[in-house]
C-alpha positions in Angstrom: -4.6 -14.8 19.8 -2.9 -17.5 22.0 0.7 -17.4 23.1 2.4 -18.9 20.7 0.7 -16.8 17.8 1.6 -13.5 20.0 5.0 -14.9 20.1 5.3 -15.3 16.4 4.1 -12.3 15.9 6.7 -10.1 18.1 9.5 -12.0 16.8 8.5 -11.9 13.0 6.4 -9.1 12.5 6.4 -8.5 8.8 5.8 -12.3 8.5 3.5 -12.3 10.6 1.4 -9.9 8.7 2.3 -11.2 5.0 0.5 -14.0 6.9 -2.5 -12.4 8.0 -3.4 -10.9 4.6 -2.6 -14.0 2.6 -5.9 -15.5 5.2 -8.2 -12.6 4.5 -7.7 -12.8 0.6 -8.1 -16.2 0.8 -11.0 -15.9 3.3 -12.8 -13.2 0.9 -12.7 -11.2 3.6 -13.1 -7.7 2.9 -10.2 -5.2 4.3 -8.1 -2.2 4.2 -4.3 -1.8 4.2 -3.1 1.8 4.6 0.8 2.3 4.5 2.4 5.4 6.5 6.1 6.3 6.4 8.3 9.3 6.8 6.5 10.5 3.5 3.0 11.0 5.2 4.4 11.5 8.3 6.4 14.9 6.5 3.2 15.9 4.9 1.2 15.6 7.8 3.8 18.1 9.9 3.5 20.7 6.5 6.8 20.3 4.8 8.1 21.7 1.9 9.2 19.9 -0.8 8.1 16.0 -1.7 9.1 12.4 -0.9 11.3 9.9 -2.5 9.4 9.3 -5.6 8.9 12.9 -6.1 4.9 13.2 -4.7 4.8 17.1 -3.5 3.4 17.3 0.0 0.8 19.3 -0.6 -1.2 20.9 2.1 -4.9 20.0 1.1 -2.8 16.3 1.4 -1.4 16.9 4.2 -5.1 17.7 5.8 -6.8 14.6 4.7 -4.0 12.3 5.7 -4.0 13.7 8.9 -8.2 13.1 8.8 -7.9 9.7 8.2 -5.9 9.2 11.5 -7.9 11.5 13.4 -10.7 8.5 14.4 -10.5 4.7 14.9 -10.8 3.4 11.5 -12.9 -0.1 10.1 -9.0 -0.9 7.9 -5.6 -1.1 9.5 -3.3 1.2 9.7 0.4 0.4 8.8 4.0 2.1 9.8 6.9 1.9 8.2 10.4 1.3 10.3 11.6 4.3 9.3 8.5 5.9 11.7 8.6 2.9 14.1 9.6 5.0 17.1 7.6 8.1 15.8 4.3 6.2 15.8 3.9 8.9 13.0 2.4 11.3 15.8 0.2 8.9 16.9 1.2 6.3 19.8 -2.6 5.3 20.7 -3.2 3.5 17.0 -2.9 -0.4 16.8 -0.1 -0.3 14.2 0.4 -3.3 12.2 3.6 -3.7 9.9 3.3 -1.9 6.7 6.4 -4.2 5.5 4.5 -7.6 5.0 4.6 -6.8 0.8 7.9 -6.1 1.1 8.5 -9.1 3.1 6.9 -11.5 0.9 9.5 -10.4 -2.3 12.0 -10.4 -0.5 10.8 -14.2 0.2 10.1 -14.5 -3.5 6.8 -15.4 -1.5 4.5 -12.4 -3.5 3.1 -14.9 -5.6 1.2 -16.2 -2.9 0.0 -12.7 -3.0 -0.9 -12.5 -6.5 -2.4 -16.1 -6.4 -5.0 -14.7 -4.2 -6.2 -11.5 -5.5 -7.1 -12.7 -8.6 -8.8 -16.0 -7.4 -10.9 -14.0 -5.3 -14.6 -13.5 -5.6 -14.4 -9.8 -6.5 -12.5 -9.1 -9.4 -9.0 -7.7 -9.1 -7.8 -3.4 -9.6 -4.6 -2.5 -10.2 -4.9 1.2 -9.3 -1.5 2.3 -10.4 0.5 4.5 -13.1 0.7 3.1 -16.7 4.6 1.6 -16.3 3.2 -1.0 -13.7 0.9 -2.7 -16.3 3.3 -5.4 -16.7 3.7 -6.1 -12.7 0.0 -7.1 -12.9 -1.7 -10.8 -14.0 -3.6 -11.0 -17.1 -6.9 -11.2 -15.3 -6.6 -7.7 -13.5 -7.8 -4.4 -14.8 -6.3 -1.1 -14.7 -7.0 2.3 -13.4 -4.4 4.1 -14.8 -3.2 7.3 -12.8 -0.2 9.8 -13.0 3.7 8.5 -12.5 4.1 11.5 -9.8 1.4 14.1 -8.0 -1.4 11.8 -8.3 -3.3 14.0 -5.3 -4.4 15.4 -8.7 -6.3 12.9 -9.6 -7.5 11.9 -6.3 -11.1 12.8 -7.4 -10.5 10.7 -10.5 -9.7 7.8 -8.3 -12.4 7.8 -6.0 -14.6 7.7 -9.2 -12.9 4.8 -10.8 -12.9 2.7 -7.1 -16.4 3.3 -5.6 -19.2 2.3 -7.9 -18.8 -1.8 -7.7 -17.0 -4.4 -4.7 -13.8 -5.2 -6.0 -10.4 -6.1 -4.7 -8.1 -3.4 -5.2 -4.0 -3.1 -5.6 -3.0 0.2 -5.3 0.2 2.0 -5.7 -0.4 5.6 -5.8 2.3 7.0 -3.6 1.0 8.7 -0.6 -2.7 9.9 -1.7 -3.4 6.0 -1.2 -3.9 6.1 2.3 -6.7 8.6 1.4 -7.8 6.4 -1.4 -7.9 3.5 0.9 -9.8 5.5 3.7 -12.4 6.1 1.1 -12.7 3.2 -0.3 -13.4 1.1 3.4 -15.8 3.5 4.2 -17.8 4.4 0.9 -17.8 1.0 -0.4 -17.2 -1.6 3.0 -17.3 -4.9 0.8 -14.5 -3.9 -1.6 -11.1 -4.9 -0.5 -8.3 -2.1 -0.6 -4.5 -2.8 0.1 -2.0 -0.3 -0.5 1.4 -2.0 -1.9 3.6 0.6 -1.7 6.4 0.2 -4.2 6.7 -3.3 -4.2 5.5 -3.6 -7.8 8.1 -1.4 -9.0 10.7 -3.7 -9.4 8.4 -6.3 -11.1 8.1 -4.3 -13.5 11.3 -3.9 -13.9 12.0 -0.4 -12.1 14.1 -0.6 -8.7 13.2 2.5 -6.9 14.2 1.6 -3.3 17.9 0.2 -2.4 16.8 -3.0 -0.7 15.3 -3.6 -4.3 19.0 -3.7 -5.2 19.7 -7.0 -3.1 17.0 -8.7 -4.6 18.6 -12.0 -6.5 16.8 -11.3 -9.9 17.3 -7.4 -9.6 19.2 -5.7 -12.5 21.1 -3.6 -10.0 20.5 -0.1 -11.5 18.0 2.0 -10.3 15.3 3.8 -12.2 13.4 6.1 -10.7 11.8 8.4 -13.7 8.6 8.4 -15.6 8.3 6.6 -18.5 
Protein backbone atom coordinates (compact mmCIF):
# COMPACT_ATOMS: atom_id res chain seq x y z
CA UNK A 1 0.00 0.00 0.00
CA UNK A 2 1.79 3.30 -0.87
CA UNK A 3 1.08 6.65 0.88
CA UNK A 4 -1.44 7.94 -0.77
CA UNK A 5 -3.63 4.72 -0.54
CA UNK A 6 -2.82 4.61 3.35
CA UNK A 7 -3.90 8.15 3.40
CA UNK A 8 -7.19 7.40 1.74
CA UNK A 9 -7.67 4.90 3.79
CA UNK A 10 -7.35 6.64 7.36
CA UNK A 11 -9.36 9.48 6.18
CA UNK A 12 -12.28 7.43 4.53
CA UNK A 13 -12.32 4.17 6.11
CA UNK A 14 -15.71 2.80 5.31
CA UNK A 15 -14.98 3.95 1.68
CA UNK A 16 -12.07 2.66 1.60
CA UNK A 17 -13.28 -0.73 2.35
CA UNK A 18 -16.67 -0.60 0.11
CA UNK A 19 -13.66 -0.17 -2.19
CA UNK A 20 -11.72 -3.07 -1.48
CA UNK A 21 -14.61 -5.59 -1.75
CA UNK A 22 -16.10 -4.09 -4.82
CA UNK A 23 -12.11 -5.33 -6.32
CA UNK A 24 -12.21 -8.81 -4.90
CA UNK A 25 -15.81 -9.49 -6.27
CA UNK A 26 -14.81 -8.22 -9.34
CA UNK A 27 -11.42 -9.94 -9.18
CA UNK A 28 -13.27 -13.45 -8.37
CA UNK A 29 -11.33 -13.45 -5.54
CA UNK A 30 -12.48 -15.64 -2.93
CA UNK A 31 -13.02 -13.94 0.72
CA UNK A 32 -14.59 -13.57 4.03
CA UNK A 33 -16.31 -10.65 5.73
CA UNK A 34 -17.19 -11.21 9.38
CA UNK A 35 -19.10 -8.22 11.08
CA UNK A 36 -18.64 -7.73 15.08
CA UNK A 37 -20.54 -5.08 17.03
CA UNK A 38 -21.73 -4.52 20.62
CA UNK A 39 -24.09 -7.54 19.78
CA UNK A 40 -21.23 -10.16 19.61
CA UNK A 41 -19.14 -8.30 21.72
CA UNK A 42 -22.30 -8.76 24.69
CA UNK A 43 -22.52 -12.37 23.78
CA UNK A 44 -19.03 -13.06 23.93
CA UNK A 45 -18.81 -11.41 27.75
CA UNK A 46 -22.14 -13.82 28.65
CA UNK A 47 -25.04 -11.46 28.79
CA UNK A 48 -28.37 -11.90 29.40
CA UNK A 49 -30.92 -11.03 27.20
CA UNK A 50 -30.49 -10.41 23.16
CA UNK A 51 -29.46 -7.69 20.74
CA UNK A 52 -31.37 -5.16 18.71
CA UNK A 53 -33.10 -7.48 16.34
CA UNK A 54 -34.03 -9.74 19.17
CA UNK A 55 -31.06 -12.72 18.55
CA UNK A 56 -30.81 -14.19 22.35
CA UNK A 57 -27.16 -14.40 23.33
CA UNK A 58 -26.95 -17.65 23.94
CA UNK A 59 -24.02 -19.22 25.62
CA UNK A 60 -23.06 -22.23 23.18
CA UNK A 61 -22.97 -18.66 20.76
CA UNK A 62 -21.29 -16.89 22.83
CA UNK A 63 -18.39 -19.85 22.82
CA UNK A 64 -18.06 -20.15 19.22
CA UNK A 65 -17.90 -16.42 18.57
CA UNK A 66 -15.38 -16.05 20.90
CA UNK A 67 -13.52 -19.35 18.90
CA UNK A 68 -13.49 -17.65 15.84
CA UNK A 69 -11.42 -14.75 17.31
CA UNK A 70 -9.31 -16.91 19.29
CA UNK A 71 -6.62 -17.50 16.16
CA UNK A 72 -5.51 -15.46 13.09
CA UNK A 73 -8.12 -16.20 10.62
CA UNK A 74 -7.71 -16.71 6.38
CA UNK A 75 -11.19 -13.77 6.27
CA UNK A 76 -11.22 -10.42 7.79
CA UNK A 77 -12.51 -9.43 10.61
CA UNK A 78 -14.80 -6.28 10.90
CA UNK A 79 -15.85 -3.79 13.97
CA UNK A 80 -18.47 -1.79 14.15
CA UNK A 81 -18.06 2.03 15.61
CA UNK A 82 -20.04 1.35 18.29
CA UNK A 83 -16.84 -1.28 19.52
CA UNK A 84 -14.25 0.96 17.81
CA UNK A 85 -12.47 1.82 21.03
CA UNK A 86 -13.27 -1.73 22.56
CA UNK A 87 -11.54 -3.62 19.81
CA UNK A 88 -14.31 -6.04 20.96
CA UNK A 89 -11.71 -7.47 23.54
CA UNK A 90 -9.31 -7.87 21.14
CA UNK A 91 -6.67 -4.93 20.24
CA UNK A 92 -3.97 -7.38 18.40
CA UNK A 93 -6.66 -8.19 15.35
CA UNK A 94 -6.14 -6.16 11.97
CA UNK A 95 -9.65 -4.76 12.12
CA UNK A 96 -11.09 -3.54 8.90
CA UNK A 97 -14.41 -1.46 8.81
CA UNK A 98 -17.46 -3.50 9.17
CA UNK A 99 -19.39 -0.23 7.74
CA UNK A 100 -18.37 -0.42 3.98
CA UNK A 101 -22.24 -1.96 3.17
CA UNK A 102 -23.53 0.53 4.99
CA UNK A 103 -21.46 2.98 3.35
CA UNK A 104 -22.25 2.11 -0.02
CA UNK A 105 -26.41 2.77 0.63
CA UNK A 106 -25.95 5.41 2.09
CA UNK A 107 -24.02 6.37 -1.36
CA UNK A 108 -26.88 4.86 -3.17
CA UNK A 109 -23.53 3.04 -4.35
CA UNK A 110 -24.83 -0.86 -3.30
CA UNK A 111 -25.63 -1.52 -6.70
CA UNK A 112 -22.12 -1.59 -7.45
CA UNK A 113 -22.37 -4.25 -4.89
CA UNK A 114 -25.11 -6.23 -6.32
CA UNK A 115 -23.59 -5.75 -9.95
CA UNK A 116 -20.89 -7.90 -8.80
CA UNK A 117 -22.07 -10.71 -6.87
CA UNK A 118 -24.16 -11.87 -9.34
CA UNK A 119 -21.75 -11.48 -12.39
CA UNK A 120 -19.34 -13.47 -10.60
CA UNK A 121 -18.09 -16.84 -11.57
CA UNK A 122 -19.72 -18.68 -8.64
CA UNK A 123 -23.24 -18.30 -8.44
CA UNK A 124 -24.72 -15.96 -5.91
CA UNK A 125 -26.56 -17.08 -1.96
CA UNK A 126 -28.67 -15.05 -0.34
CA UNK A 127 -28.46 -16.71 3.18
CA UNK A 128 -31.14 -14.82 4.86
CA UNK A 129 -34.88 -14.98 6.46
CA UNK A 130 -37.79 -15.28 3.94
CA UNK A 131 -38.88 -11.22 4.23
CA UNK A 132 -35.45 -10.31 2.41
CA UNK A 133 -36.37 -12.26 -0.81
CA UNK A 134 -37.24 -9.22 -2.47
CA UNK A 135 -33.82 -7.28 -1.51
CA UNK A 136 -32.19 -9.90 -3.70
CA UNK A 137 -31.71 -10.00 -7.86
CA UNK A 138 -33.50 -12.44 -9.85
CA UNK A 139 -30.43 -14.51 -10.42
CA UNK A 140 -29.70 -15.38 -6.68
CA UNK A 141 -30.97 -18.26 -4.71
CA UNK A 142 -32.17 -18.52 -1.33
CA UNK A 143 -31.39 -20.30 1.84
CA UNK A 144 -34.07 -19.31 3.79
CA UNK A 145 -33.48 -19.26 7.74
CA UNK A 146 -35.50 -18.02 10.80
CA UNK A 147 -36.53 -13.95 11.21
CA UNK A 148 -34.91 -14.21 14.97
CA UNK A 149 -32.60 -17.09 16.95
CA UNK A 150 -31.21 -18.46 13.89
CA UNK A 151 -28.20 -20.06 16.18
CA UNK A 152 -30.99 -22.71 15.82
CA UNK A 153 -30.45 -23.36 12.61
CA UNK A 154 -26.78 -22.90 12.55
CA UNK A 155 -26.41 -26.65 11.71
CA UNK A 156 -28.94 -26.21 8.99
CA UNK A 157 -26.77 -23.47 7.53
CA UNK A 158 -23.63 -24.96 7.45
CA UNK A 159 -25.40 -27.77 5.46
CA UNK A 160 -26.98 -25.50 2.99
CA UNK A 161 -23.38 -23.38 2.44
CA UNK A 162 -20.60 -26.14 2.35
CA UNK A 163 -21.25 -28.64 -0.36
CA UNK A 164 -20.42 -26.41 -3.68
CA UNK A 165 -18.05 -22.73 -4.18
CA UNK A 166 -20.38 -20.17 -4.22
CA UNK A 167 -20.64 -16.46 -3.40
CA UNK A 168 -22.59 -16.05 -0.43
CA UNK A 169 -24.81 -12.83 1.07
CA UNK A 170 -25.59 -13.40 4.39
CA UNK A 171 -27.74 -11.72 6.86
CA UNK A 172 -28.26 -13.92 9.73
CA UNK A 173 -27.82 -11.65 12.65
CA UNK A 174 -24.92 -12.57 14.88
CA UNK A 175 -24.53 -16.52 14.17
CA UNK A 176 -23.00 -15.20 10.71
CA UNK A 177 -19.72 -14.51 11.98
CA UNK A 178 -19.77 -18.31 12.77
CA UNK A 179 -21.32 -19.12 9.48
CA UNK A 180 -18.65 -17.06 7.82
CA UNK A 181 -15.81 -18.73 9.96
CA UNK A 182 -17.02 -21.95 8.58
CA UNK A 183 -17.57 -21.33 5.51
CA UNK A 184 -13.62 -19.76 4.74
CA UNK A 185 -12.29 -22.64 6.27
CA UNK A 186 -14.46 -25.76 5.21
CA UNK A 187 -14.98 -24.54 1.81
CA UNK A 188 -11.71 -21.79 0.95
CA UNK A 189 -12.96 -21.05 -2.76
CA UNK A 190 -16.53 -19.98 -1.79
CA UNK A 191 -16.84 -16.29 -1.09
CA UNK A 192 -18.68 -15.35 2.31
CA UNK A 193 -19.63 -11.62 3.30
CA UNK A 194 -21.76 -10.86 6.06
CA UNK A 195 -24.16 -7.73 5.28
CA UNK A 196 -25.45 -7.04 8.33
CA UNK A 197 -28.76 -5.26 8.06
CA UNK A 198 -28.21 -3.39 5.14
CA UNK A 199 -30.77 -5.42 3.15
CA UNK A 200 -33.42 -4.69 5.45
CA UNK A 201 -34.41 -1.54 4.18
CA UNK A 202 -34.42 -2.80 0.50
CA UNK A 203 -36.82 -4.73 1.30
CA UNK A 204 -38.63 -2.36 2.65
CA UNK A 205 -38.09 -2.83 6.53
CA UNK A 206 -35.97 -0.01 8.33
CA UNK A 207 -34.61 -1.62 11.32
CA UNK A 208 -31.66 0.77 12.25
CA UNK A 209 -32.30 4.81 12.67
CA UNK A 210 -29.62 5.88 10.16
CA UNK A 211 -32.02 3.80 7.71
CA UNK A 212 -34.42 6.65 8.61
CA UNK A 213 -32.21 9.41 6.83
CA UNK A 214 -32.02 7.49 3.79
CA UNK A 215 -33.76 9.71 0.85
CA UNK A 216 -36.05 6.88 -0.45
CA UNK A 217 -36.75 5.57 3.19
CA UNK A 218 -40.53 5.47 4.28
CA UNK A 219 -39.59 6.83 7.69
CA UNK A 220 -41.38 4.27 9.97
CA UNK A 221 -39.55 1.54 11.35
CA UNK A 222 -40.37 -2.10 11.28
CA UNK A 223 -38.71 -4.27 13.09
CA UNK A 224 -41.07 -7.59 13.44
CA UNK A 225 -41.36 -10.83 11.64
CA UNK A 226 -43.39 -11.18 9.01
Amino acid sequence: MNNLDHDFEKEHPREAEYVRILDRLYSHEPFGFSRFNDGERLCMEGAVGGNCDGHQYFPSLGRALRETLSKPQSYDLALGDLEFDSKCGYPDIPWVNACALMWGLEQEKLERFFHGVSSHKHDAVLVGPSRLASAAPVDWSHVVIPQTNCWKAIEYMSDKTLKHPKVYVIAAGMPACVLVHRIRNGHPESTAIDVGSVLDPIAGFVTRSYQLELPWANGEKKTNPD
